[in-house]
C-alpha positions in Angstrom: 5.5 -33.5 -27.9 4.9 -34.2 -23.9 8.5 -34.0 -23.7 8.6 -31.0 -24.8 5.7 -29.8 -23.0 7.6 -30.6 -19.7 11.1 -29.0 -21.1 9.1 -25.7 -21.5 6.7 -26.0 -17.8 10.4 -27.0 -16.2 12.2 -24.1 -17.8 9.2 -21.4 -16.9 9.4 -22.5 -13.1 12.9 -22.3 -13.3 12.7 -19.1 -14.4 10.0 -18.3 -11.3 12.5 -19.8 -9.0 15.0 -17.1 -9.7 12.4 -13.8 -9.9 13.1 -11.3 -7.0 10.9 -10.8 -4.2 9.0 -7.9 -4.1 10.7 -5.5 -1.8 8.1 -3.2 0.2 10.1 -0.6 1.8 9.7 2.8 2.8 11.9 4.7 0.2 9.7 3.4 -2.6 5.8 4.4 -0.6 7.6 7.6 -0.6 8.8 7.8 -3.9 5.1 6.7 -4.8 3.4 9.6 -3.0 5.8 12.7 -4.5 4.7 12.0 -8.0 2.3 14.4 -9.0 -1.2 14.8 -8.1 -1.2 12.3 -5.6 -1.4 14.7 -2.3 -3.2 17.6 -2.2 -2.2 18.4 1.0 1.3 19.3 2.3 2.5 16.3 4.5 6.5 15.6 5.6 8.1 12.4 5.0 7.8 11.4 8.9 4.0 11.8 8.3 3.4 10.4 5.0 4.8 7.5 6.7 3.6 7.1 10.0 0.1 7.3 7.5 1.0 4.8 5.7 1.4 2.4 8.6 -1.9 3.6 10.1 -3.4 2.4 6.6 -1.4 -0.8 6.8 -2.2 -1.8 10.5 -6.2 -0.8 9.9 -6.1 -3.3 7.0 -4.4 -5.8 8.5 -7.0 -5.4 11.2 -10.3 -5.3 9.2 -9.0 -8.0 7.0 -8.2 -10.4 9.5 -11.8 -9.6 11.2 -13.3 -11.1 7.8 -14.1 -8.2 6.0 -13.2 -7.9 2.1 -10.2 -5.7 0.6 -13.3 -3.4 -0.2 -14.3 -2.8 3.3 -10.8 -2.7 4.8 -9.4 0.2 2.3 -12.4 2.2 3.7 -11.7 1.3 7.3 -7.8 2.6 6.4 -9.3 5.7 5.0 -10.9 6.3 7.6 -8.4 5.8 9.8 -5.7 7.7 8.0 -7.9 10.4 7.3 -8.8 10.5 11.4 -5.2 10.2 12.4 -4.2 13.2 9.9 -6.8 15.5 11.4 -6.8 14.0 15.4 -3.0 13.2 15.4 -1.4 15.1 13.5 -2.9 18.3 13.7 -3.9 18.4 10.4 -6.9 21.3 9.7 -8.2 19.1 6.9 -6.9 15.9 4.5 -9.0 15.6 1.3 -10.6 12.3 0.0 -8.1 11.7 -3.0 -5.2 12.0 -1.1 -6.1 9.4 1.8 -7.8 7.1 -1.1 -3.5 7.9 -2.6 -1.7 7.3 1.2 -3.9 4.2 1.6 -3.6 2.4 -2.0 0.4 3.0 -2.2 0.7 1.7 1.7 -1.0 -1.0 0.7 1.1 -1.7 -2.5 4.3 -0.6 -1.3 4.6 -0.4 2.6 2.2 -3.1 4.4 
């Protein structure tokens, strides 16, 4: 029974061994955003992404100060929400769709 115990541990870490790495990239944060209602605003590519690294950078940032996830998705809310108004000229970004750029920059671009 051990022995077969260790065939089956051996044979899943195997298998772990071999698992592709997750491969964060622009084309798929963008791909994320377009589905529907995730923006409610009307943001180019170029933007959407220079966002998503604003996100990325502020959590990096917040996060390496200490703070928890928590506190560093509302620093990059912040932050994306300040750059789309103050930056990029935006008249006005609403809640949902920083709380969208932030979450999918942190799953798929940072």
């Amino acid at each position: 029974m051990i022995r077969f115990g260790a065939v089956v541990v051996a044979a899943v870490v195997g298998m772990l061994g071999v698992a592709p790495l997750a491969n964060a990239d622009e084309s798929t944060y963008l791909n994320q955003m377009r589905q529907k209602n995730k923006l409610f605003v009307t943001l180019t590519n170029d933007q959407l992404i220079r966002l998503g690294y604003v996100a990325c950078k502020t959590m990096r940032t917040s996060m390496s100060s200490g703070n928890s996830v928590a506190t560093a998705r509302s620093h990059s809310d912040q932050a994306v929400a300040s750059t789309a108004t103050g930056t990029l000229g935006l008249s006005y970004i609403d809640r949902a769709s920083v709380m969208h750029i932030t979450q999918d920059a942190e799953d798929y671009l940072c």
